[in-house]
PDB file of N, H, CA, C and O in Angstrom:
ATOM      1  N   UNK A   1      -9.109   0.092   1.912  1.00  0.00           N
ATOM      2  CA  UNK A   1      -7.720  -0.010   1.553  1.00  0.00           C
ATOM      3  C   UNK A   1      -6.936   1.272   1.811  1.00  0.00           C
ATOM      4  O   UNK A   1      -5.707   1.293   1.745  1.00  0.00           O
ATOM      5  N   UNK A   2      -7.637   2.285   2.093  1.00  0.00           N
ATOM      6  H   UNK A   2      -8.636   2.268   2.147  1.00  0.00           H
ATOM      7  CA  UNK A   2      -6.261   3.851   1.865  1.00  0.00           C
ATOM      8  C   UNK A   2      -6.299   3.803   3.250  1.00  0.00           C
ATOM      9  O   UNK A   2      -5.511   4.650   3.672  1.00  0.00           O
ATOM     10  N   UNK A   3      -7.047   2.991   4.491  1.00  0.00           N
ATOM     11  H   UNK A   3      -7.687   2.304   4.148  1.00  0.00           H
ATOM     12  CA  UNK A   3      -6.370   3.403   5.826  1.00  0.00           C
ATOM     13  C   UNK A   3      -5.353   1.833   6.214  1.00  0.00           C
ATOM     14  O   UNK A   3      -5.182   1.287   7.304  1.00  0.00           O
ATOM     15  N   UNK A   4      -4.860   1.477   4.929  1.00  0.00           N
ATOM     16  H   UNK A   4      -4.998   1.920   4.043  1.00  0.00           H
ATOM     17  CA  UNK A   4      -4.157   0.291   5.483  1.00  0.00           C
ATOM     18  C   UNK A   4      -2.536   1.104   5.101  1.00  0.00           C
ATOM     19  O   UNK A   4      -1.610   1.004   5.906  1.00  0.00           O
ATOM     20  N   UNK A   5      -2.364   1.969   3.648  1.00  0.00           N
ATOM     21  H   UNK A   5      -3.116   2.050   2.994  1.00  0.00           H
ATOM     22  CA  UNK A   5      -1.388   2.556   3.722  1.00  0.00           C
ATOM     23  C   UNK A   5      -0.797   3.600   3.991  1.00  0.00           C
ATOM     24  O   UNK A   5      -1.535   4.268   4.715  1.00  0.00           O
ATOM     25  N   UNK A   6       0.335   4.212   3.760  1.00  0.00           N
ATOM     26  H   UNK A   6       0.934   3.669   3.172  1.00  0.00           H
ATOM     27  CA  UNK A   6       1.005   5.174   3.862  1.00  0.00           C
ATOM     28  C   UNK A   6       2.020   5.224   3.125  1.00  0.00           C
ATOM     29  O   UNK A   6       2.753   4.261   2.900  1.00  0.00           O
ATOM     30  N   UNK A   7       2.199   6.670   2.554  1.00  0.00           N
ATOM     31  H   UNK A   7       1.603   7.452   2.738  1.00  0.00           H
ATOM     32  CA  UNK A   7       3.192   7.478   1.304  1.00  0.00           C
ATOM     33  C   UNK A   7       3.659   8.602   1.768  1.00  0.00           C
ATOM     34  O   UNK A   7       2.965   9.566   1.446  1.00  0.00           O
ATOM     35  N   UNK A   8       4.731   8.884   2.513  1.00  0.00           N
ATOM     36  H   UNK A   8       5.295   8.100   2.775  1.00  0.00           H
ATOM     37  CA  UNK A   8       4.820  10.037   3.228  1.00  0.00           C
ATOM     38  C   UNK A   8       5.315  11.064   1.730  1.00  0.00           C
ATOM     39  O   UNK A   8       5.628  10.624   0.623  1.00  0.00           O
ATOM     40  N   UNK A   9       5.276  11.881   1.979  1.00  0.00           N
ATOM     41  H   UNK A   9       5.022  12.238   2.877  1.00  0.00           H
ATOM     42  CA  UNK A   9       5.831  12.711   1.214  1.00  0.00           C
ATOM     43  C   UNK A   9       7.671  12.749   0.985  1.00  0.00           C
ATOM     44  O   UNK A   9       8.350  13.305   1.848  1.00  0.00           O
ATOM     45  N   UNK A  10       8.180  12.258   0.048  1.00  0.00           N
ATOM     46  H   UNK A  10       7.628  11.806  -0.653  1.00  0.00           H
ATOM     47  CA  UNK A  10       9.584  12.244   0.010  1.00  0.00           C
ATOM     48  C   UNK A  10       9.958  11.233   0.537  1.00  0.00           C
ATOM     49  O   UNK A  10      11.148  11.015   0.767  1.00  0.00           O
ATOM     50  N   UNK A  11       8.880  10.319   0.865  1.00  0.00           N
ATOM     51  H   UNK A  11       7.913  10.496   0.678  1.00  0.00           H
ATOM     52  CA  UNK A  11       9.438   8.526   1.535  1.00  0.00           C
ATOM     53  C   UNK A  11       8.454   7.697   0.366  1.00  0.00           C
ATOM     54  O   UNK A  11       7.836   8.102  -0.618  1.00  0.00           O
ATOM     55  N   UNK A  12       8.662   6.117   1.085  1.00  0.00           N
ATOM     56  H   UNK A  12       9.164   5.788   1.885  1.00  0.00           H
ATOM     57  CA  UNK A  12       8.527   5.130   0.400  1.00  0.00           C
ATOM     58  C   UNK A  12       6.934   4.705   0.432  1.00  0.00           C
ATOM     59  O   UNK A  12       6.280   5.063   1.412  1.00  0.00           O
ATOM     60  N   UNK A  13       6.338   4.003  -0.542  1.00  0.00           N
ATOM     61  H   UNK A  13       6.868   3.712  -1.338  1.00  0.00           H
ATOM     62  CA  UNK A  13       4.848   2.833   0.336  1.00  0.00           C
ATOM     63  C   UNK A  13       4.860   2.837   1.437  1.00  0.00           C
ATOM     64  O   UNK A  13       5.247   3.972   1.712  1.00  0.00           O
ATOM     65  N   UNK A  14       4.660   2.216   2.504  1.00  0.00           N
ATOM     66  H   UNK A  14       4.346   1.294   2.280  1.00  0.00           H
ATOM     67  CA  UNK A  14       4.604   1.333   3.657  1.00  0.00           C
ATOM     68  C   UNK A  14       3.526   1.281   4.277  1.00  0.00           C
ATOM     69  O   UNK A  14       2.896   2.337   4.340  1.00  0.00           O
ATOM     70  N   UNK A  15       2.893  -0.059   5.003  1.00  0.00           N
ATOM     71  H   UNK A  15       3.405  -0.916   4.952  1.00  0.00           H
ATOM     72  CA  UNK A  15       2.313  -0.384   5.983  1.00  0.00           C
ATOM     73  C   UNK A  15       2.140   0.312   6.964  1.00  0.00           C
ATOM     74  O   UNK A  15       3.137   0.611   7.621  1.00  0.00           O
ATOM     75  N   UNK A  16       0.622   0.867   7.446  1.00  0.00           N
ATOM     76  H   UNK A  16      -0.188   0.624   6.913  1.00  0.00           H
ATOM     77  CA  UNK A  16       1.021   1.476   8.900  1.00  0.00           C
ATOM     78  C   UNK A  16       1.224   0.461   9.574  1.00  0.00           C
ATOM     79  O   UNK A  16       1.047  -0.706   9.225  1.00  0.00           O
ATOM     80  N   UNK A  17       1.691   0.948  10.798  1.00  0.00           N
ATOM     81  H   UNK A  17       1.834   1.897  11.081  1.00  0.00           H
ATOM     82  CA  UNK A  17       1.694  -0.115  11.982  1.00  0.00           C
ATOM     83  C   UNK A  17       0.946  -1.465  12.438  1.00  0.00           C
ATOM     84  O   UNK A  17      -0.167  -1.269  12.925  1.00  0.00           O
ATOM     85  N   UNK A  18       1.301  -2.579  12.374  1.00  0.00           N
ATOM     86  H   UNK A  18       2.205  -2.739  11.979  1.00  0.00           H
ATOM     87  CA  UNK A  18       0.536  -3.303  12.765  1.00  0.00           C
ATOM     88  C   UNK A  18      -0.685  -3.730  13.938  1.00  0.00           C
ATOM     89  O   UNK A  18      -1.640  -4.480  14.140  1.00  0.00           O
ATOM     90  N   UNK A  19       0.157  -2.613  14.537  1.00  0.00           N
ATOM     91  H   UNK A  19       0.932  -2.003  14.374  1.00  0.00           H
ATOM     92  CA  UNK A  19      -0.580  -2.550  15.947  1.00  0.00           C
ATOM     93  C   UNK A  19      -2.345  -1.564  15.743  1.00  0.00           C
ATOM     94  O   UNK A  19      -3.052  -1.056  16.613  1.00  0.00           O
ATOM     95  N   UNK A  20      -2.531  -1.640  14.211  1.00  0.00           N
ATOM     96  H   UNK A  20      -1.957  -2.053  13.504  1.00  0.00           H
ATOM     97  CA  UNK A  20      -3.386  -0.378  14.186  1.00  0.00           C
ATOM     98  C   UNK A  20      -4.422  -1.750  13.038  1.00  0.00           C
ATOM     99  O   UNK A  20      -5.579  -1.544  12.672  1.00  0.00           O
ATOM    100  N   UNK A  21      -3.667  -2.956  12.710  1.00  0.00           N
ATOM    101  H   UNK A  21      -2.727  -3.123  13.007  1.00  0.00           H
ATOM    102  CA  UNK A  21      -4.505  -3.942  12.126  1.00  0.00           C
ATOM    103  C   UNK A  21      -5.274  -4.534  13.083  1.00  0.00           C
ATOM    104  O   UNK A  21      -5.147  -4.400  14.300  1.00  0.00           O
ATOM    105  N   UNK A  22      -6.165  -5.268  12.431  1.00  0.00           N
ATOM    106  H   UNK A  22      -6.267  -5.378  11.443  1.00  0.00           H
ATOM    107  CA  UNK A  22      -7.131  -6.205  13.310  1.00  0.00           C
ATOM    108  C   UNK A  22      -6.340  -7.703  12.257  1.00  0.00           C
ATOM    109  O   UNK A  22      -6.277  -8.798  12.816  1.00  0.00           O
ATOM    110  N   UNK A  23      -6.029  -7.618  11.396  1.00  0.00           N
ATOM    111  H   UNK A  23      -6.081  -6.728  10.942  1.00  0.00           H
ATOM    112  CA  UNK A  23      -5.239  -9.125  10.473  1.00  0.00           C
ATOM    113  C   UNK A  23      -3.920  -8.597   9.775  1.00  0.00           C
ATOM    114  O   UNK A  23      -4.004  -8.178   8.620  1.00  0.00           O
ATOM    115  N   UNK A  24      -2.658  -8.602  10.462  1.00  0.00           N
ATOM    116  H   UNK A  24      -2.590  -8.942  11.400  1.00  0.00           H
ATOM    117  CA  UNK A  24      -2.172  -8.015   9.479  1.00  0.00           C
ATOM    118  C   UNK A  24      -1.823  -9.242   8.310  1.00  0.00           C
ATOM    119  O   UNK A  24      -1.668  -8.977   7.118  1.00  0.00           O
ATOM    120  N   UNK A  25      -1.739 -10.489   8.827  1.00  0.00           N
ATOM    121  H   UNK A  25      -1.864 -10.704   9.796  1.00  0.00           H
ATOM    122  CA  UNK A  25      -1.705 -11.518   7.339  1.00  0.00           C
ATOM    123  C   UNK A  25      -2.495 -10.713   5.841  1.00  0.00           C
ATOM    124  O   UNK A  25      -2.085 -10.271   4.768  1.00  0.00           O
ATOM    125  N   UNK A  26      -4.113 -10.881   6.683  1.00  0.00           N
ATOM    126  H   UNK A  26      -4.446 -11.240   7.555  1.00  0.00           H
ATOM    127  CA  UNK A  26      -4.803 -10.269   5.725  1.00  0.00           C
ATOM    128  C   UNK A  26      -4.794  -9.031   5.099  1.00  0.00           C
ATOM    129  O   UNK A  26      -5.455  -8.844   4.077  1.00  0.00           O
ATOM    130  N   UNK A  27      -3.934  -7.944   5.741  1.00  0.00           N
ATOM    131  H   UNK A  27      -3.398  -8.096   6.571  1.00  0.00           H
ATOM    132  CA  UNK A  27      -3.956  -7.264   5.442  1.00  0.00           C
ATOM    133  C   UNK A  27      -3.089  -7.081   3.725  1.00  0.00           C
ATOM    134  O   UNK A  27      -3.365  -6.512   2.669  1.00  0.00           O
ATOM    135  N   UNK A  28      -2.030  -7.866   4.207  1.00  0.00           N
ATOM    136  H   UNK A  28      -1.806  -8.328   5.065  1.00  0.00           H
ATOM    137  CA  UNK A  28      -1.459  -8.363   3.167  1.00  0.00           C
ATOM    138  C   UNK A  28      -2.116  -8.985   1.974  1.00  0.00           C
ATOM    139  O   UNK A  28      -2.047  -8.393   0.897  1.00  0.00           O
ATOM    140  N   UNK A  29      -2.576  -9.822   2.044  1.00  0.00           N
ATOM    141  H   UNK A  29      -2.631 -10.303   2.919  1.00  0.00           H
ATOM    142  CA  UNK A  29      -3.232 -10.790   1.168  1.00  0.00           C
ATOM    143  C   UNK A  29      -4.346  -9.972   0.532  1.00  0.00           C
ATOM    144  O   UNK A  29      -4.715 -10.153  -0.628  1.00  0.00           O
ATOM    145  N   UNK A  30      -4.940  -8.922   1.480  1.00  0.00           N
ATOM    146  H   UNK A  30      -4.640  -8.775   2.423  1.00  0.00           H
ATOM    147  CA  UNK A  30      -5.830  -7.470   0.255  1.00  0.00           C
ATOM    148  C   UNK A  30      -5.364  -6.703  -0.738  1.00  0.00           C
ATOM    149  O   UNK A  30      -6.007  -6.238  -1.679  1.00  0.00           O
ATOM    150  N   UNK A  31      -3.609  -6.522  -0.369  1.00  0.00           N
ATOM    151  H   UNK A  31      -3.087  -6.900   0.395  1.00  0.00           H
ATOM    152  CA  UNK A  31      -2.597  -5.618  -1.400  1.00  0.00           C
ATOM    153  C   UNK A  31      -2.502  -6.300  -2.418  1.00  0.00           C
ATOM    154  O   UNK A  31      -2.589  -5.823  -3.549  1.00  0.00           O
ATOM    155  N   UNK A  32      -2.230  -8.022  -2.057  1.00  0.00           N
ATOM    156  H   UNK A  32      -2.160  -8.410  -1.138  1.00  0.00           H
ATOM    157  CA  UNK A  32      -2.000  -8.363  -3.129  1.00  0.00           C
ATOM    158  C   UNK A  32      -3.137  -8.498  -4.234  1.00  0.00           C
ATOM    159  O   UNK A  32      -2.952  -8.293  -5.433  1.00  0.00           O
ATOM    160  N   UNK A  33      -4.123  -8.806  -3.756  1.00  0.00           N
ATOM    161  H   UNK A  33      -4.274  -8.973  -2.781  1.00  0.00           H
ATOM    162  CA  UNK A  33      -5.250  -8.528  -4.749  1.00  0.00           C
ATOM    163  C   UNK A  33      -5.145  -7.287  -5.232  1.00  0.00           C
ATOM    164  O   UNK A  33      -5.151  -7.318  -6.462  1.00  0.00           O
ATOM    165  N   UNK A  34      -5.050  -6.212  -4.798  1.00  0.00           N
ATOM    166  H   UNK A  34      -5.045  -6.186  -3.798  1.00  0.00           H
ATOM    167  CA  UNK A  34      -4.857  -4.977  -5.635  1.00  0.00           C
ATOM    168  C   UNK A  34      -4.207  -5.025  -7.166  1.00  0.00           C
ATOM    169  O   UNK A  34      -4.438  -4.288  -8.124  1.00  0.00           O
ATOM    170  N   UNK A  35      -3.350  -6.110  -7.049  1.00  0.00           N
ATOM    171  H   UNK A  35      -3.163  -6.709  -6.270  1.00  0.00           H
ATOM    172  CA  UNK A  35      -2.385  -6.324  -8.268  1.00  0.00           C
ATOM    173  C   UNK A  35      -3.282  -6.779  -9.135  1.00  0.00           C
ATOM    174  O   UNK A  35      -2.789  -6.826 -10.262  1.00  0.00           O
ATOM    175  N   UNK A  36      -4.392  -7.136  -9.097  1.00  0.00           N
ATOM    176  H   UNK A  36      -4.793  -7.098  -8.181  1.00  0.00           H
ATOM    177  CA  UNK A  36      -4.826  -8.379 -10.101  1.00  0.00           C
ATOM    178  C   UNK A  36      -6.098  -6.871 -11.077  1.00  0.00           C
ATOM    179  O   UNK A  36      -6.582  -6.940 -12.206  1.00  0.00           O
ATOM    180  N   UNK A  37      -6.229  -5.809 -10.107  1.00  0.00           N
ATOM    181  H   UNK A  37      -5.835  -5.753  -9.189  1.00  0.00           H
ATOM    182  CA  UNK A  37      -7.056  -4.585 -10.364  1.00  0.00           C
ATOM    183  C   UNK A  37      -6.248  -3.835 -12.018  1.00  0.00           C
ATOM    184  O   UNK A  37      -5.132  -4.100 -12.465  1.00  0.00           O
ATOM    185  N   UNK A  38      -7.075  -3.081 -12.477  1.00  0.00           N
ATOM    186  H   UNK A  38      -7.982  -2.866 -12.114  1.00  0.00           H
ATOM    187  CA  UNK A  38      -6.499  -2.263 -13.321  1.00  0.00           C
ATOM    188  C   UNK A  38      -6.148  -0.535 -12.624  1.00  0.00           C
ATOM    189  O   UNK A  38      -7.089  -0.275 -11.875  1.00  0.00           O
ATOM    190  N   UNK A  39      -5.440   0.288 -12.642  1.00  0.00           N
ATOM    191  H   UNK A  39      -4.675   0.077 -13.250  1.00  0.00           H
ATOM    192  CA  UNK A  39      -5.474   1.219 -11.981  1.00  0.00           C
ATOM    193  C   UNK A  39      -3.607   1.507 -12.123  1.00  0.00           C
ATOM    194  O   UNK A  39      -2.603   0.809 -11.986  1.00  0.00           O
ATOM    195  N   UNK A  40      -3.947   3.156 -12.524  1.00  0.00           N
ATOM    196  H   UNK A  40      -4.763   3.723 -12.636  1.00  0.00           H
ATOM    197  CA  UNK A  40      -3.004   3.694 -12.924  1.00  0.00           C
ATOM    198  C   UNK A  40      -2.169   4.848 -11.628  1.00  0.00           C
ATOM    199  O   UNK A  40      -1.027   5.306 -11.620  1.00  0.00           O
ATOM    200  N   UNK A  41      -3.312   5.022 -10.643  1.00  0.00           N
ATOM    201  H   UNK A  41      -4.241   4.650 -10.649  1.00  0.00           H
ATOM    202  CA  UNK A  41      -2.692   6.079  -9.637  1.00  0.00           C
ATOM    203  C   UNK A  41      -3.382   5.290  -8.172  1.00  0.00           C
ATOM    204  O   UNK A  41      -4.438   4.676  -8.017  1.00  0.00           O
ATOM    205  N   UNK A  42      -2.480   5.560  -7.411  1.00  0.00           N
ATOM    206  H   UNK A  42      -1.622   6.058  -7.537  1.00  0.00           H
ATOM    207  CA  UNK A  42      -3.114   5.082  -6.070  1.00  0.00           C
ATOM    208  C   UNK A  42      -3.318   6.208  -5.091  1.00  0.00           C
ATOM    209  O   UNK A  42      -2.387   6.886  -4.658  1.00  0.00           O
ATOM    210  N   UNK A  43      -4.826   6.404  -4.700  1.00  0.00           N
ATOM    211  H   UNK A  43      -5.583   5.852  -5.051  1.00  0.00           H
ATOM    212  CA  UNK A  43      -5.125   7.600  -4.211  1.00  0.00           C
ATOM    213  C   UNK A  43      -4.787   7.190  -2.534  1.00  0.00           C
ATOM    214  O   UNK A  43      -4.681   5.963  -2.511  1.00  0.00           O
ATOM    215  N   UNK A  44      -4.591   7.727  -1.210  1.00  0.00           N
ATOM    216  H   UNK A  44      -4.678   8.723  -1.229  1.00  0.00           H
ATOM    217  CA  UNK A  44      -4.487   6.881   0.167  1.00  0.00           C
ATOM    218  C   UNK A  44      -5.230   8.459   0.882  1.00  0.00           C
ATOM    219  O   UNK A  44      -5.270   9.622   0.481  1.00  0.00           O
ATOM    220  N   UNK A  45      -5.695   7.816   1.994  1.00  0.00           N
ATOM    221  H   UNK A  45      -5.662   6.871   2.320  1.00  0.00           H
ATOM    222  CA  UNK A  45      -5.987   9.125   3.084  1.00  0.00           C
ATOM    223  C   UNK A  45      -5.047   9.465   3.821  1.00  0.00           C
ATOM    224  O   UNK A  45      -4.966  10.588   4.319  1.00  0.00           O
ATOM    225  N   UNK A  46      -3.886   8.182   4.057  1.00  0.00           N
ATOM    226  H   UNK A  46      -3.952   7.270   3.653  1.00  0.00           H
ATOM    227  CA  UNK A  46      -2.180   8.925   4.631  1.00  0.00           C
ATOM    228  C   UNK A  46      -1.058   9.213   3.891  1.00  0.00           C
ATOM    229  O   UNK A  46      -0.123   8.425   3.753  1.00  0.00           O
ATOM    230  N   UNK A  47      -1.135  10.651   3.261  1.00  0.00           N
ATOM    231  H   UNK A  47      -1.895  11.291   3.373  1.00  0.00           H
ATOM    232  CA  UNK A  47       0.070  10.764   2.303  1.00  0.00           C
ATOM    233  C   UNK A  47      -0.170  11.456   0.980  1.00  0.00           C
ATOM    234  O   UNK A  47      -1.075  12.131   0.489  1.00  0.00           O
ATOM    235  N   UNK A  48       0.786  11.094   0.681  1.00  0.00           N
ATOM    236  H   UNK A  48       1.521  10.545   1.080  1.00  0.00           H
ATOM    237  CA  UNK A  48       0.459  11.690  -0.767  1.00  0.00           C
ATOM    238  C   UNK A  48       0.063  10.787  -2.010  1.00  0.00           C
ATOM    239  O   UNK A  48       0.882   9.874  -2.118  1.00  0.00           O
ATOM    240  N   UNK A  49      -1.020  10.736  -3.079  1.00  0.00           N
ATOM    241  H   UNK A  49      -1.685  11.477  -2.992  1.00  0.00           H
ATOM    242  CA  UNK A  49      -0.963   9.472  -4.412  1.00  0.00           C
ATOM    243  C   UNK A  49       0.182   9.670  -4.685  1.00  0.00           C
ATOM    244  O   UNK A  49       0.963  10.621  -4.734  1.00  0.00           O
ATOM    245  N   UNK A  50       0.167   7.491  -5.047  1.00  0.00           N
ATOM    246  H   UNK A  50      -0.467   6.718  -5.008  1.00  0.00           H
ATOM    247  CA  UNK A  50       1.179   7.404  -5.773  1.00  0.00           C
ATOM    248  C   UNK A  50       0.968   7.135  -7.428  1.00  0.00           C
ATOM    249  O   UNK A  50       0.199   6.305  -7.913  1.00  0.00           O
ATOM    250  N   UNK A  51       1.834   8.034  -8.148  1.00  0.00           N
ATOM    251  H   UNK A  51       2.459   8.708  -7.754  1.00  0.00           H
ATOM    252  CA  UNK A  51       1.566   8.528  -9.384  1.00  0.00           C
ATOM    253  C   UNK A  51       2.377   7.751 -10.643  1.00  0.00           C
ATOM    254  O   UNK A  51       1.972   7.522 -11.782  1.00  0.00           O
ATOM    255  N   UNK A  52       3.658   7.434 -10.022  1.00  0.00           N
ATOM    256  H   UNK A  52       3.987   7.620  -9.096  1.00  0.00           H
ATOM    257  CA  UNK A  52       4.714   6.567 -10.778  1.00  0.00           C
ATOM    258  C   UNK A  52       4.572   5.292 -10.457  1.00  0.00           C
ATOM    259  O   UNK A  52       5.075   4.979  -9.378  1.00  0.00           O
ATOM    260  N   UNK A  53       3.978   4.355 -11.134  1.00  0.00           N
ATOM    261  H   UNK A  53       3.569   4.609 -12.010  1.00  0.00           H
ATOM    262  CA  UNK A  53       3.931   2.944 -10.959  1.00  0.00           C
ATOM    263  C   UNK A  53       3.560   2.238  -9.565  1.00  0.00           C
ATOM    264  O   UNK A  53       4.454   1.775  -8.857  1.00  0.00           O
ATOM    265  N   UNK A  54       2.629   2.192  -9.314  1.00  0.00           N
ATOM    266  H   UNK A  54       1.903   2.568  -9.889  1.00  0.00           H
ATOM    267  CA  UNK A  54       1.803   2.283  -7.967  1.00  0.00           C
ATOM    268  C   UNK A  54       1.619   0.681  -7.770  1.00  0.00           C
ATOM    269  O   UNK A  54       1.742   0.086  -6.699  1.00  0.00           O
ATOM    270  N   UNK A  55       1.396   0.285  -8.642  1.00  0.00           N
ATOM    271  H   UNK A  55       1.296   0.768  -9.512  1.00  0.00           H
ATOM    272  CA  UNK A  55       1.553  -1.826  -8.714  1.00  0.00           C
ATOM    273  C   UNK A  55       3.061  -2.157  -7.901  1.00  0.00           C
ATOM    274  O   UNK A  55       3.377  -2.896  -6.968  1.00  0.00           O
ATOM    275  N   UNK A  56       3.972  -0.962  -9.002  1.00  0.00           N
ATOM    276  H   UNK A  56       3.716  -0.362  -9.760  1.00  0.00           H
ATOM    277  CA  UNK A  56       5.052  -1.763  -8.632  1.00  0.00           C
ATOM    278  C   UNK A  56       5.903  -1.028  -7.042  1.00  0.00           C
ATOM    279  O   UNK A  56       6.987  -1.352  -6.558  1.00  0.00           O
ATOM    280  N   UNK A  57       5.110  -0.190  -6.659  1.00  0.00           N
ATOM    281  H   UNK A  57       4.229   0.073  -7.052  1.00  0.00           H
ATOM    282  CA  UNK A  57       5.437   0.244  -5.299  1.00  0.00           C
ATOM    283  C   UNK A  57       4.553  -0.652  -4.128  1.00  0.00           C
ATOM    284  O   UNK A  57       4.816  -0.929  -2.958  1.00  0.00           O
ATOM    285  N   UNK A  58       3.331  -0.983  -5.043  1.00  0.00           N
ATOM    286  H   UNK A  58       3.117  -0.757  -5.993  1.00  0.00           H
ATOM    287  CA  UNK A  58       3.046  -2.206  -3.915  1.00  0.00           C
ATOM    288  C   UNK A  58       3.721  -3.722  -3.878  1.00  0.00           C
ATOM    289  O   UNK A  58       3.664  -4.510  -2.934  1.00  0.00           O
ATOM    290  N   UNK A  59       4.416  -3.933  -5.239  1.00  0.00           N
ATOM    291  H   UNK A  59       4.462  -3.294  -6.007  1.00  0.00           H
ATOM    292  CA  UNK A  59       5.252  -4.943  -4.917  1.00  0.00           C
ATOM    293  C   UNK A  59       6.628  -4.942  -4.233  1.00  0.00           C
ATOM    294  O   UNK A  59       7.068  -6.025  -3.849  1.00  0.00           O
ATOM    295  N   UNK A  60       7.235  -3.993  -4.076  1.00  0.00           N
ATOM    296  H   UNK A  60       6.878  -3.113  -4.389  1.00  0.00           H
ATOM    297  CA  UNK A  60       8.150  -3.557  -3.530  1.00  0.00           C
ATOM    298  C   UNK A  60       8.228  -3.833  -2.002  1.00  0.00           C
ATOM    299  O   UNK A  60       9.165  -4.272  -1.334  1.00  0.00           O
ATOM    300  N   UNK A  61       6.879  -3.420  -1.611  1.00  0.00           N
ATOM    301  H   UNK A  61       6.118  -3.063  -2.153  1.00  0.00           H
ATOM    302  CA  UNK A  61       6.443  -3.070  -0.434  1.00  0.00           C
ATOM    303  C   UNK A  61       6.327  -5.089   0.401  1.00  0.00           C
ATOM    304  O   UNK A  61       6.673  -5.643   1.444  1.00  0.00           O
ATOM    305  N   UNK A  62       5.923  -5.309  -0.351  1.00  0.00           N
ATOM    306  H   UNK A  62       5.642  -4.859  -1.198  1.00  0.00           H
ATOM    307  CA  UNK A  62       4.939  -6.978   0.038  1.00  0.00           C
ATOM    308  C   UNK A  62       6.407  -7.690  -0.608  1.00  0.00           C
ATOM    309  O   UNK A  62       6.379  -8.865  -0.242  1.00  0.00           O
ATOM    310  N   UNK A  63       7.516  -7.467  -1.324  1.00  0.00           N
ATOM    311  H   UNK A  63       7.538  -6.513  -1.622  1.00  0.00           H
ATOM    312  CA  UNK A  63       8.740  -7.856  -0.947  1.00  0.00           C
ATOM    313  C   UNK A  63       9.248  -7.876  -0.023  1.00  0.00           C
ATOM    314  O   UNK A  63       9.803  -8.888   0.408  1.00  0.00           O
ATOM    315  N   UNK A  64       9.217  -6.702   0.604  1.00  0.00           N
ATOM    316  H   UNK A  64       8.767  -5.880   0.254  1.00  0.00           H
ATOM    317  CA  UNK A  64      10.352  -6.123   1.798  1.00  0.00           C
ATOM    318  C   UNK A  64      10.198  -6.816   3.032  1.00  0.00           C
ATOM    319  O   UNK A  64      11.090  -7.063   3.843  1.00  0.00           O
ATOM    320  N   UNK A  65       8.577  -7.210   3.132  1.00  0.00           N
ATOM    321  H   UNK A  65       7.852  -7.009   2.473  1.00  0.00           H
ATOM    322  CA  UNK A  65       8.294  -8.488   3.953  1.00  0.00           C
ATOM    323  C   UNK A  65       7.170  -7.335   4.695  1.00  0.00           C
ATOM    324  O   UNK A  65       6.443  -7.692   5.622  1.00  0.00           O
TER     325      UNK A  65
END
């Protein structure tokens, strides 16, 4: 899961590129399981953790489309 996102520093969640998925449906459909997890910080290998409400930056994210 931490090479599916990205948190730039002073930016938003987001998806890397699709072009870097092998499913991006699925890729989706893994975030959303994340929601169903308990977990207070989201650690990623692109970016910085997210520290302030990390559920609701992945819902944000899987809104936006």
């Amino acid at each position: 899961m931490p090479d599916l996102l990205v948190n730039p520093p002073g930016g938003a969640l987001e998806l890397v590129s699709a072009r870097y998925m092998h499913d991006p449906a699925e890729a989706r459909r893994s975030l959303e399981k994340l929601l169903d997890l308990r977990f207070s910080v989201l650690c990623l290998d692109h970016g910085v953790p997210v520290l302030d409400d990390p559920k609701g930056a992945i819902r944000a994210l899987l809104a936006a489309g």
